[in-house]
C-alpha atoms as an extended CHARMM CRD file, in Angstrom:
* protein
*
       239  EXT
         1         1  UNK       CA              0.0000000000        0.0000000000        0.0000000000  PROA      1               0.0000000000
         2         2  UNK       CA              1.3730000000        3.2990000000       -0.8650000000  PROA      2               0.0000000000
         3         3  UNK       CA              1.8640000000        5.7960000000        1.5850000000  PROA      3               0.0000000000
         4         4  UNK       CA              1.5230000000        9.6040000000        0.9030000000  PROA      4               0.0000000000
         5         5  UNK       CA              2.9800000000       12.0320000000        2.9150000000  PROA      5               0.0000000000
         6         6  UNK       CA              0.1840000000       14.7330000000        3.8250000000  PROA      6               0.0000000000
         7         7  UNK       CA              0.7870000000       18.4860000000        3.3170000000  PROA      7               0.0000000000
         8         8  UNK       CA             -0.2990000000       20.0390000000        6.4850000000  PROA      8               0.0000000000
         9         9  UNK       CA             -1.8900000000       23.7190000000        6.5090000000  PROA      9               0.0000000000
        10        10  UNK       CA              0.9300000000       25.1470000000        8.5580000000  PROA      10              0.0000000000
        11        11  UNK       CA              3.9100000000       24.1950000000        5.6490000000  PROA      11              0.0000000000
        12        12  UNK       CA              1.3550000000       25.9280000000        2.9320000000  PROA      12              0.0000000000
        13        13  UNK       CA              1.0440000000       28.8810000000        4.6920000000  PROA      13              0.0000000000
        14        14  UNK       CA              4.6010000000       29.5970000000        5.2900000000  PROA      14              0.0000000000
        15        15  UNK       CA              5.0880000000       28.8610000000        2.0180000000  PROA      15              0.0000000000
        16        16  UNK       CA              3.1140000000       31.4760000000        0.9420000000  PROA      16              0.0000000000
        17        17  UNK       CA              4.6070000000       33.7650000000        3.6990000000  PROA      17              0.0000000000
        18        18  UNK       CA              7.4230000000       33.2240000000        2.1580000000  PROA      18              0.0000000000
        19        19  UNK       CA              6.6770000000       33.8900000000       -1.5820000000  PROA      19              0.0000000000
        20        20  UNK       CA              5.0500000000       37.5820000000       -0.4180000000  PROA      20              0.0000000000
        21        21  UNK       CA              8.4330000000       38.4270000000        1.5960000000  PROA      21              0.0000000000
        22        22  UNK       CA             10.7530000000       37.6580000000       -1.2840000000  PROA      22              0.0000000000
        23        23  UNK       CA              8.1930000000       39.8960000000       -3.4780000000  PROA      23              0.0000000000
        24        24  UNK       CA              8.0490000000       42.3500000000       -0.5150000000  PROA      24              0.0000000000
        25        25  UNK       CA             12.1940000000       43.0640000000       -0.3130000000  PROA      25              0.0000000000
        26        26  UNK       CA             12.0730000000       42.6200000000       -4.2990000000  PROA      26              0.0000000000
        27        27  UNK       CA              9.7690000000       45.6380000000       -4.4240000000  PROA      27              0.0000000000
        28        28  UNK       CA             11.2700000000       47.4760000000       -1.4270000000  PROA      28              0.0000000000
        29        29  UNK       CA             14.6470000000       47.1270000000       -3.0900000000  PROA      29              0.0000000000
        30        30  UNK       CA             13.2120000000       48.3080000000       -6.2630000000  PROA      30              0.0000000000
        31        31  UNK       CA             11.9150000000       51.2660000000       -5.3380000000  PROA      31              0.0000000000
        32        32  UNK       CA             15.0090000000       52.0760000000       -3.1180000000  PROA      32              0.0000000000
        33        33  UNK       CA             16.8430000000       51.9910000000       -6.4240000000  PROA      33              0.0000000000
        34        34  UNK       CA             14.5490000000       54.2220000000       -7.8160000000  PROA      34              0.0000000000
        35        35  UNK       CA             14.2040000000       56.5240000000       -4.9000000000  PROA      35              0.0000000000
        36        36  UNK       CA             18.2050000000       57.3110000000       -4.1780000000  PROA      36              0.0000000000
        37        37  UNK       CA             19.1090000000       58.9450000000       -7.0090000000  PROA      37              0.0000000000
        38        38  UNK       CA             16.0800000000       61.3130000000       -6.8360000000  PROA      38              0.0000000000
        39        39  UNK       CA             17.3740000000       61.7350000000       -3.2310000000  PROA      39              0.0000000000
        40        40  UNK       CA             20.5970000000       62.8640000000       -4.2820000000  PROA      40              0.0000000000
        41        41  UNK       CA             19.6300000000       65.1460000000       -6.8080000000  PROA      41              0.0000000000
        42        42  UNK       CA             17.4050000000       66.7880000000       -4.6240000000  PROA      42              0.0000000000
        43        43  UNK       CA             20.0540000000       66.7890000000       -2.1650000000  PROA      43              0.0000000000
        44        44  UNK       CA             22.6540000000       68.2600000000       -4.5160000000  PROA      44              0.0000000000
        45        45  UNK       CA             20.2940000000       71.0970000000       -5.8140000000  PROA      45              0.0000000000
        46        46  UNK       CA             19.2500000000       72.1750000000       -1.7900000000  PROA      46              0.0000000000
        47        47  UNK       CA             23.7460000000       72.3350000000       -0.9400000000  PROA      47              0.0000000000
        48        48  UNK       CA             23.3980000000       74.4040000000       -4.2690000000  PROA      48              0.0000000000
        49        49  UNK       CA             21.0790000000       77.0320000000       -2.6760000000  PROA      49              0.0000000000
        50        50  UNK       CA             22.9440000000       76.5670000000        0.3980000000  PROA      50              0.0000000000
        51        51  UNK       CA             26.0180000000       77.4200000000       -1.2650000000  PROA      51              0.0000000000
        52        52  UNK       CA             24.0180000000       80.0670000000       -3.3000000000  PROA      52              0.0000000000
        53        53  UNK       CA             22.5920000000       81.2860000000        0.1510000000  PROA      53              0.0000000000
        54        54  UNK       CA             25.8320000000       81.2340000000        2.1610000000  PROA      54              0.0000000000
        55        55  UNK       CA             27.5450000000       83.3970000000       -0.8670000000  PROA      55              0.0000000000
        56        56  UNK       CA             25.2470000000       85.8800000000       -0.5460000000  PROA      56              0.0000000000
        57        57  UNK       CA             25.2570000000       85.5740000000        3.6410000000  PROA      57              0.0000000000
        58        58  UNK       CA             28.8040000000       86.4810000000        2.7190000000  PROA      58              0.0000000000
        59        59  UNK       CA             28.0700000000       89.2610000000        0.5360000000  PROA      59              0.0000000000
        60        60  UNK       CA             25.9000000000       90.5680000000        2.9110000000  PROA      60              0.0000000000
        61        61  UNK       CA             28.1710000000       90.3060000000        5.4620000000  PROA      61              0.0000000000
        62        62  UNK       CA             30.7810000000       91.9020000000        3.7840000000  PROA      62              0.0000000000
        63        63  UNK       CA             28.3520000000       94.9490000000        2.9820000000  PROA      63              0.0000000000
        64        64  UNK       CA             27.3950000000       95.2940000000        6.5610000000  PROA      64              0.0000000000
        65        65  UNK       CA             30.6070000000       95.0310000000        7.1290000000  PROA      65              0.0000000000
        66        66  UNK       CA             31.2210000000       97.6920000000        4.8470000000  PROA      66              0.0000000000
        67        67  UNK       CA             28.2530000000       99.8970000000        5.9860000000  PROA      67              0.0000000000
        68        68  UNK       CA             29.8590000000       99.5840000000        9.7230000000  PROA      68              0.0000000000
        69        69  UNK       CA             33.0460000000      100.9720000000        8.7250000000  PROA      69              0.0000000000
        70        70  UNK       CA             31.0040000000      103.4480000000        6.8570000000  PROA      70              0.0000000000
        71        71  UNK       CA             28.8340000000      104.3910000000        9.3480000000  PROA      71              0.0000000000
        72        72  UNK       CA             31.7460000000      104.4510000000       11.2140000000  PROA      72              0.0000000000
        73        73  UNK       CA             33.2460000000      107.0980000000        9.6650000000  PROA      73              0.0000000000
        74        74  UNK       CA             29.9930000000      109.2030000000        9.2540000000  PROA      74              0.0000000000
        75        75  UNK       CA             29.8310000000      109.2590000000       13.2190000000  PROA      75              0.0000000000
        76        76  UNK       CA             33.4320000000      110.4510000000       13.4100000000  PROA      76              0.0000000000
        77        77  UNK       CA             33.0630000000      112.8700000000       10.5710000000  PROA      77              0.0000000000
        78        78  UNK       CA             29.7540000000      114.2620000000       12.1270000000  PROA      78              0.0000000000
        79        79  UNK       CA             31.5240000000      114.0690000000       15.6010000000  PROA      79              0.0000000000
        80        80  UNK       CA             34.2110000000      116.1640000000       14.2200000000  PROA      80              0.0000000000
        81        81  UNK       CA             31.5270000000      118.2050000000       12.2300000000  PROA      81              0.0000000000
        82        82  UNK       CA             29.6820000000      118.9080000000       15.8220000000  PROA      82              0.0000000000
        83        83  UNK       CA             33.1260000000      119.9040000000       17.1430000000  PROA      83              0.0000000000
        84        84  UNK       CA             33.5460000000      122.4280000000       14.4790000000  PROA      84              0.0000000000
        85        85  UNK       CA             30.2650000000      123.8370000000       14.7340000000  PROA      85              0.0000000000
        86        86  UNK       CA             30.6590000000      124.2010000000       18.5650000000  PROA      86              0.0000000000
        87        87  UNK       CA             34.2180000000      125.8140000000       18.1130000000  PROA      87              0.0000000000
        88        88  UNK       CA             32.1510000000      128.1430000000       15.3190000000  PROA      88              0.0000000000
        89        89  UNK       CA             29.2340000000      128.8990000000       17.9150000000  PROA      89              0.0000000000
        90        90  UNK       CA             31.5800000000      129.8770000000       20.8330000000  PROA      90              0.0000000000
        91        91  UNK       CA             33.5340000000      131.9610000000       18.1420000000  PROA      91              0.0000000000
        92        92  UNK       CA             30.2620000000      133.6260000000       17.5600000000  PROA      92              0.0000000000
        93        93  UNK       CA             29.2310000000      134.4150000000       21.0780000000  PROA      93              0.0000000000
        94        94  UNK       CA             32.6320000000      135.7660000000       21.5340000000  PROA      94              0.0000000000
        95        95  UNK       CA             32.2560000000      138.1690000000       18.6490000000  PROA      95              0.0000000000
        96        96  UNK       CA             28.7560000000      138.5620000000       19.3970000000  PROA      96              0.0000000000
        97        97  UNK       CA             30.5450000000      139.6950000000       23.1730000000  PROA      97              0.0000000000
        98        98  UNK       CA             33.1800000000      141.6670000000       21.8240000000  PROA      98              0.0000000000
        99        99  UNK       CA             30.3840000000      143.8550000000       19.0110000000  PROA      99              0.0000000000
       100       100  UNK       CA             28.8630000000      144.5310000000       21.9350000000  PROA      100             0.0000000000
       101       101  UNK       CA             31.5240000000      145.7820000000       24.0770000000  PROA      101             0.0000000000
       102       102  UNK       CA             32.9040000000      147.7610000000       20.8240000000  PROA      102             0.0000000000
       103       103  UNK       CA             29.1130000000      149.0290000000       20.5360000000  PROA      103             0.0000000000
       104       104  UNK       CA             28.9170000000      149.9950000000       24.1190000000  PROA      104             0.0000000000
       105       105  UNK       CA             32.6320000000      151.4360000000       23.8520000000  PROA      105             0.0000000000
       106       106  UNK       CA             32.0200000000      153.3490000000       20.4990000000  PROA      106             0.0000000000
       107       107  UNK       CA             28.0040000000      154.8240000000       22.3110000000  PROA      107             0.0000000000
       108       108  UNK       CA             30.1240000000      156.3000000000       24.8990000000  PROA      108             0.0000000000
       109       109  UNK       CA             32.9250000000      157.6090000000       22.9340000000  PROA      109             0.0000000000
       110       110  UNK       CA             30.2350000000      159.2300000000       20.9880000000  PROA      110             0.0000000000
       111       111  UNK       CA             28.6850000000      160.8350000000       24.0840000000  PROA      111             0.0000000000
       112       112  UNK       CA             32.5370000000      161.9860000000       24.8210000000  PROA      112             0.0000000000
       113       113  UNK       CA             32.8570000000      163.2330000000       21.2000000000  PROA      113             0.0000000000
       114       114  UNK       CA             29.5410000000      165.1050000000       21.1630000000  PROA      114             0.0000000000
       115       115  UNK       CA             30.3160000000      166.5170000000       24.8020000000  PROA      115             0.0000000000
       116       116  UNK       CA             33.8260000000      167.5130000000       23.4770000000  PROA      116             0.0000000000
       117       117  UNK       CA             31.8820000000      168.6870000000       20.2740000000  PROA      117             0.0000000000
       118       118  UNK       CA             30.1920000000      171.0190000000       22.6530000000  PROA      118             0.0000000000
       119       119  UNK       CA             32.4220000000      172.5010000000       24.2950000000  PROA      119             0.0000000000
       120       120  UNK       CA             34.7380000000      173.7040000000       21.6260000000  PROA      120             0.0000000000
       121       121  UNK       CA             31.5270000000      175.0400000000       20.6320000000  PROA      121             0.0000000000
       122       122  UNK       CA             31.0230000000      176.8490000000       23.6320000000  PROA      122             0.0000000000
       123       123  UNK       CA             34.6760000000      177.9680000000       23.6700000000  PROA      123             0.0000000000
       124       124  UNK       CA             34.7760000000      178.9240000000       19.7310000000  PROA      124             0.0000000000
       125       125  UNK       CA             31.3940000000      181.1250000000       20.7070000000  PROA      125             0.0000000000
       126       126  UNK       CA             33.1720000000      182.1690000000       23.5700000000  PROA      126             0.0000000000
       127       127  UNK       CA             36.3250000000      182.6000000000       21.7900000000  PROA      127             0.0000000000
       128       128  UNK       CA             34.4090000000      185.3380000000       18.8660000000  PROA      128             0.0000000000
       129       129  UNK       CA             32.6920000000      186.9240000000       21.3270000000  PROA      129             0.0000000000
       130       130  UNK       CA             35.7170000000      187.6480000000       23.0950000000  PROA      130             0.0000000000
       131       131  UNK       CA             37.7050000000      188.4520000000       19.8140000000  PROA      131             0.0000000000
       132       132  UNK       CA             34.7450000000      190.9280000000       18.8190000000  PROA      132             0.0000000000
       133       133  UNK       CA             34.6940000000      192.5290000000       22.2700000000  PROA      133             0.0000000000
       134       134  UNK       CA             38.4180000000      192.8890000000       21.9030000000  PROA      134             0.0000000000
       135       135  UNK       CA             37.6550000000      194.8370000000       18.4090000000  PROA      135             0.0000000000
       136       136  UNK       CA             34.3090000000      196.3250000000       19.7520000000  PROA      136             0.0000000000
       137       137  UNK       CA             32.2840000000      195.1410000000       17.5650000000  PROA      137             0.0000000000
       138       138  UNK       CA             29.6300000000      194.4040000000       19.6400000000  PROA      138             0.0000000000
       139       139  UNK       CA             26.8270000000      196.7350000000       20.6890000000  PROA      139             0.0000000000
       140       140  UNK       CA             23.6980000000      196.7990000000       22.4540000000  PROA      140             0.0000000000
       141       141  UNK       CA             21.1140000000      199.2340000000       22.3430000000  PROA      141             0.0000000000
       142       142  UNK       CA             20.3820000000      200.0330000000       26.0780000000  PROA      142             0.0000000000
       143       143  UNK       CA             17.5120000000      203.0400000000       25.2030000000  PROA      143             0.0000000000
       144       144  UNK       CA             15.5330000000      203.0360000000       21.7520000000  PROA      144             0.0000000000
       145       145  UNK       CA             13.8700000000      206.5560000000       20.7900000000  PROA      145             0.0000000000
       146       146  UNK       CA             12.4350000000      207.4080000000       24.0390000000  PROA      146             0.0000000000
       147       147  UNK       CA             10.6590000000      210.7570000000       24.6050000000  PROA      147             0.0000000000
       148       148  UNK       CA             11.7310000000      212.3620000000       27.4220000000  PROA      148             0.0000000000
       149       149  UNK       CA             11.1440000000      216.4850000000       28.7980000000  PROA      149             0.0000000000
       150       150  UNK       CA             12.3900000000      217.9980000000       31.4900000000  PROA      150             0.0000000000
       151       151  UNK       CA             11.9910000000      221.8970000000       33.1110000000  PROA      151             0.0000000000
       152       152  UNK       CA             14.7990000000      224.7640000000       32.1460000000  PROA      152             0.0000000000
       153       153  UNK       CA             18.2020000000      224.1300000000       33.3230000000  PROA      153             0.0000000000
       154       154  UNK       CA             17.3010000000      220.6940000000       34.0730000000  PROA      154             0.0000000000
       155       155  UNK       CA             18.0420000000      217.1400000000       32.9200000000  PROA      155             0.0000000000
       156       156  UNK       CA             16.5510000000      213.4970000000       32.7650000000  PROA      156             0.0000000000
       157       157  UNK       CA             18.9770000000      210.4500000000       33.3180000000  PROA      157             0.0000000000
       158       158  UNK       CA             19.3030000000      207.2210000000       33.5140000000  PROA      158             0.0000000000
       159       159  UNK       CA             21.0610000000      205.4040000000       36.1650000000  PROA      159             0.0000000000
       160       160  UNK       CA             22.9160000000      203.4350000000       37.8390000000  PROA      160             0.0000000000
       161       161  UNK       CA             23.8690000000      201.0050000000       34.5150000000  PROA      161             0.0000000000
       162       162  UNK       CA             26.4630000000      198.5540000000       34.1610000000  PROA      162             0.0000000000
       163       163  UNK       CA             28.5570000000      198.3150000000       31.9250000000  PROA      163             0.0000000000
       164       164  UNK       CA             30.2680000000      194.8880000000       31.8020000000  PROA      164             0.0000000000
       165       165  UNK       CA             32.8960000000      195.9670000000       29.7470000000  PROA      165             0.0000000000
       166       166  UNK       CA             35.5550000000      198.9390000000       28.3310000000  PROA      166             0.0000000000
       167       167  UNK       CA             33.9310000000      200.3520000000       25.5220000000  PROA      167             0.0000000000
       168       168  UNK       CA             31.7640000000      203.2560000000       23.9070000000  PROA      168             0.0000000000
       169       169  UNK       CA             28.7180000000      204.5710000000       24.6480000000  PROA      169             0.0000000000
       170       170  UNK       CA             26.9590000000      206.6820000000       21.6650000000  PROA      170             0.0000000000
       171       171  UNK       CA             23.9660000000      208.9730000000       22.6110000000  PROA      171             0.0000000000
       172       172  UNK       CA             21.9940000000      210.3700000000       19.7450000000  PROA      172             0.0000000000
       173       173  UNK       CA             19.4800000000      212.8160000000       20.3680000000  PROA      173             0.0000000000
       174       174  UNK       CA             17.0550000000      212.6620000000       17.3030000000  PROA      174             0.0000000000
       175       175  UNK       CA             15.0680000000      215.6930000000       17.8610000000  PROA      175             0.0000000000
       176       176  UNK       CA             14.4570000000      218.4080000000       20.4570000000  PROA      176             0.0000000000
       177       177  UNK       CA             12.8130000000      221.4770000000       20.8520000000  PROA      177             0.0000000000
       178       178  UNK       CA             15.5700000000      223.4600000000       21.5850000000  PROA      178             0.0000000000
       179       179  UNK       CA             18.7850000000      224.2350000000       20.5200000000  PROA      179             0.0000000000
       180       180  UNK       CA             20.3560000000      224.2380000000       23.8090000000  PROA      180             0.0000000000
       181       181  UNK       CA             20.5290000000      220.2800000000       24.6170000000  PROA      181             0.0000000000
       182       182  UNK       CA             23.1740000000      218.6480000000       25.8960000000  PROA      182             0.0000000000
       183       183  UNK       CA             24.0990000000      215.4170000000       26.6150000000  PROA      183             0.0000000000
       184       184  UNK       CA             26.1890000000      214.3100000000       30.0200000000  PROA      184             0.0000000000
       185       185  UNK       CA             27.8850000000      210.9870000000       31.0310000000  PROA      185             0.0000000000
       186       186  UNK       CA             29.1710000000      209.7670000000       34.3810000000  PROA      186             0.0000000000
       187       187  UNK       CA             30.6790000000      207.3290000000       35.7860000000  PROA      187             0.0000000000
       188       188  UNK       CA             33.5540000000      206.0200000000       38.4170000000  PROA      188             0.0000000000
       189       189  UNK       CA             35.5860000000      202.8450000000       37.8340000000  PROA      189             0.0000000000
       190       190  UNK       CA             39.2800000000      201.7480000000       39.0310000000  PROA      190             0.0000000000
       191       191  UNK       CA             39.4060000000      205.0390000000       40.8490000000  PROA      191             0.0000000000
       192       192  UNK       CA             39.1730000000      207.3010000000       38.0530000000  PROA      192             0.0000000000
       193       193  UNK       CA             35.8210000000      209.6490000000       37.8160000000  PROA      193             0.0000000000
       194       194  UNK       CA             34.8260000000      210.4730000000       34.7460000000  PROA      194             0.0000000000
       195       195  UNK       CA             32.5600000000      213.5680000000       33.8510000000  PROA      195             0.0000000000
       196       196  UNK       CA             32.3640000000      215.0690000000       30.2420000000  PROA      196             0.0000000000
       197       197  UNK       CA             29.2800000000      216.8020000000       28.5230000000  PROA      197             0.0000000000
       198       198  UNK       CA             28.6950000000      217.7290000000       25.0680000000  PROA      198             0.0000000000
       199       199  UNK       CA             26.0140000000      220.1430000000       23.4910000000  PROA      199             0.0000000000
       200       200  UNK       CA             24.0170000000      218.9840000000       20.2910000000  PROA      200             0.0000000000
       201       201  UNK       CA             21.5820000000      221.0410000000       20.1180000000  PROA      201             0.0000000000
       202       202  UNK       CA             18.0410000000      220.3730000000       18.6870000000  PROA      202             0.0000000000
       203       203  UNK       CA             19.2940000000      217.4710000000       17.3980000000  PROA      203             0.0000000000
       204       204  UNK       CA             22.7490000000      214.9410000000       17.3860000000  PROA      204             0.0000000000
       205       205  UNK       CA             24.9220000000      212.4140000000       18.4140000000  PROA      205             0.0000000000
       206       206  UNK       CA             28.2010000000      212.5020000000       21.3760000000  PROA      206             0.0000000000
       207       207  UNK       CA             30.5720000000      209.4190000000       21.7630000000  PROA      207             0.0000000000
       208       208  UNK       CA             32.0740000000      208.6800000000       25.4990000000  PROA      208             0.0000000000
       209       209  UNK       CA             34.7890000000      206.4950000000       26.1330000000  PROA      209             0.0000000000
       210       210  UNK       CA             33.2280000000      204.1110000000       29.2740000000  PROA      210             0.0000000000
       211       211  UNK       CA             35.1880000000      201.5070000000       31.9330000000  PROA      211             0.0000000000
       212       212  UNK       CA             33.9130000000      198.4560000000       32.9520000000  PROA      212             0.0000000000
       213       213  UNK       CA             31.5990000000      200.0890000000       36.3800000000  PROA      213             0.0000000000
       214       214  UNK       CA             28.2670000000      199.6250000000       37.8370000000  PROA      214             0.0000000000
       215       215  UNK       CA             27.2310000000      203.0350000000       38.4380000000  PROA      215             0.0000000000
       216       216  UNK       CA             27.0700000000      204.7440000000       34.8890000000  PROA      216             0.0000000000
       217       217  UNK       CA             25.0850000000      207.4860000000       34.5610000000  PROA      217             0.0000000000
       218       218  UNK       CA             23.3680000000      208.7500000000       31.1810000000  PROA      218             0.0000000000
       219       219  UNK       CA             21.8520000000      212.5090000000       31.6900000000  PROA      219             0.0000000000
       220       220  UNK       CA             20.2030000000      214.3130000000       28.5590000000  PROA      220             0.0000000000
       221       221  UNK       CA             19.4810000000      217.9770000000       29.3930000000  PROA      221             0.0000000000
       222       222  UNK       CA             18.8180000000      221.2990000000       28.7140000000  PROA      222             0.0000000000
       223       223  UNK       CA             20.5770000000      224.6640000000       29.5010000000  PROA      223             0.0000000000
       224       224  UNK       CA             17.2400000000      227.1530000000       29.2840000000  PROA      224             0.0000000000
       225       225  UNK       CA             16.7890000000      229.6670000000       31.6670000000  PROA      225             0.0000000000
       226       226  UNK       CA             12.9040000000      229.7470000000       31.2840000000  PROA      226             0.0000000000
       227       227  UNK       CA             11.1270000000      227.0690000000       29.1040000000  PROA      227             0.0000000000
       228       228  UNK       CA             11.7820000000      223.7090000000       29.6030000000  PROA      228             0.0000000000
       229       229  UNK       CA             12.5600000000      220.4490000000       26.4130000000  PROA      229             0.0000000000
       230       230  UNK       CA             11.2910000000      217.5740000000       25.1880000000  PROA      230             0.0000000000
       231       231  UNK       CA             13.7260000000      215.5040000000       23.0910000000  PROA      231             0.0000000000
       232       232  UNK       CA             13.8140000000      211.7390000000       22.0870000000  PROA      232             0.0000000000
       233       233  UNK       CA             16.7240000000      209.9490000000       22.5670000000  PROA      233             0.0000000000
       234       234  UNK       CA             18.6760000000      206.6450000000       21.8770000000  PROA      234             0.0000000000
       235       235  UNK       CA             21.7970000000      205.0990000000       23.4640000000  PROA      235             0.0000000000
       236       236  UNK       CA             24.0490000000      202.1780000000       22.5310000000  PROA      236             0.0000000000
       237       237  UNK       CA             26.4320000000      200.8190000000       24.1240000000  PROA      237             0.0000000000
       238       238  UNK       CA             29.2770000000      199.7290000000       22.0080000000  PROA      238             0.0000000000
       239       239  UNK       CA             32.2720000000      197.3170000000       23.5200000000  PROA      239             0.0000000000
């Protein structure tokens, strides 16, 4: 009798467990195949842009590198610049100080000059006045066509005047009604005493010499022995 050896369940199935894991690493390795070189391009191409991207990291670097030592620079050239302009403002101040010290200096040096101005004035006035005195050419009218009358034998006078300074005095007798007028002037100064009378009749003019005195005395008379005068008369004092 022949005897066949069964096939039990358990040797089929690992059989079969056995065909799918030699067509499992079959695929697996398949697609590995497949799959590397895709890997390694892809790698490639990303150290590329790393490359690409660390050149330009570099080239950034390098400008901010760049921009530092500019900036750099800027900050010492607008340090120095702020420096300057400091040095330029204190300059300015100190002018601006020293304009108005000069200002102040050249107000009151203007006050001096215009005082000084003055005063020569005052002496140059002084100084003519003087110089015409000296040539007596100076003159004041002390009486201006005044009527006057007085009896016979009598006079009218005026007195005491001053005068300030040696001189002349001229009396003019413009009219009078007679012909017996005379005119009469007195005066003491430096212990001399002066007296001298001149006639002009109904009508003239009599120079005296006169000192510097306080007591001058002007008379303008008449020598009738009955009627009285009228006359008018004018006196100016020349010095």
């Amino acid at each position: 009798m022949e005897q066949k050896q069964r096939t039990t369940p358990y040797v089929v199935a690992i059989g079969i467990l056995a065909v799918l894991a030699g067509w499992g690493v079959s695929g697996l390795m398949y697609r590995e195949l497949v799959t590397v070189p895709s890997l390694q391009r892809t790698v490639n191409s990303q150290q590329s842009e790393i490359q690409q991207l660390e050149s330009q990291v570099s080239t950034l670097s390098s400008q901010v590198s760049t921009l530092q030592t500019d900036k750099t620079g800027l900050e010492a050239i607008i340090h120095t610049q702020a420096e300057d302009i400091q040095t330029a403002i204190n300059q300015i101040t100190t002018l601006q100080r020293e304009r108005d010290s000069q200002a102040s200096t050249i107000a009151s040096q203007a006050s001096e000059i215009e005082h000084l101005n003055s005063q020569v004035t005052q002496w140059y006035n002084s100084y003519l006045e003087w110089k015409n005195i000296g040539e007596l050419k100076v003159e004041q009218t002390l009486i201006d066509r005044v009527p006057i009358n007085q009896p016979a034998r009598y006079y009218s006078h005026w007195s005491p005047l001053t005068m300030s300074y040696a001189g002349y005095l001229v009396v003019t007798v413009h009219s009078s009604t007679t012909d017996n007028t005379y005119v009469e002037v007195v005066w003491d100064a430096y212990g001399c005493h002066y007296d001298e009378k001149i006639t002009v009749g109904s009508g003239g003019t009599a120079v005296f010499p006169v000192l510097p005195s306080t007591n001058v005395d002007i008379r303008v008379g008449n020598t009738n022995l009955v009627q009285g005068a009228s006359e008018v008369v004018s006196v100016v004092y020349h010095y």
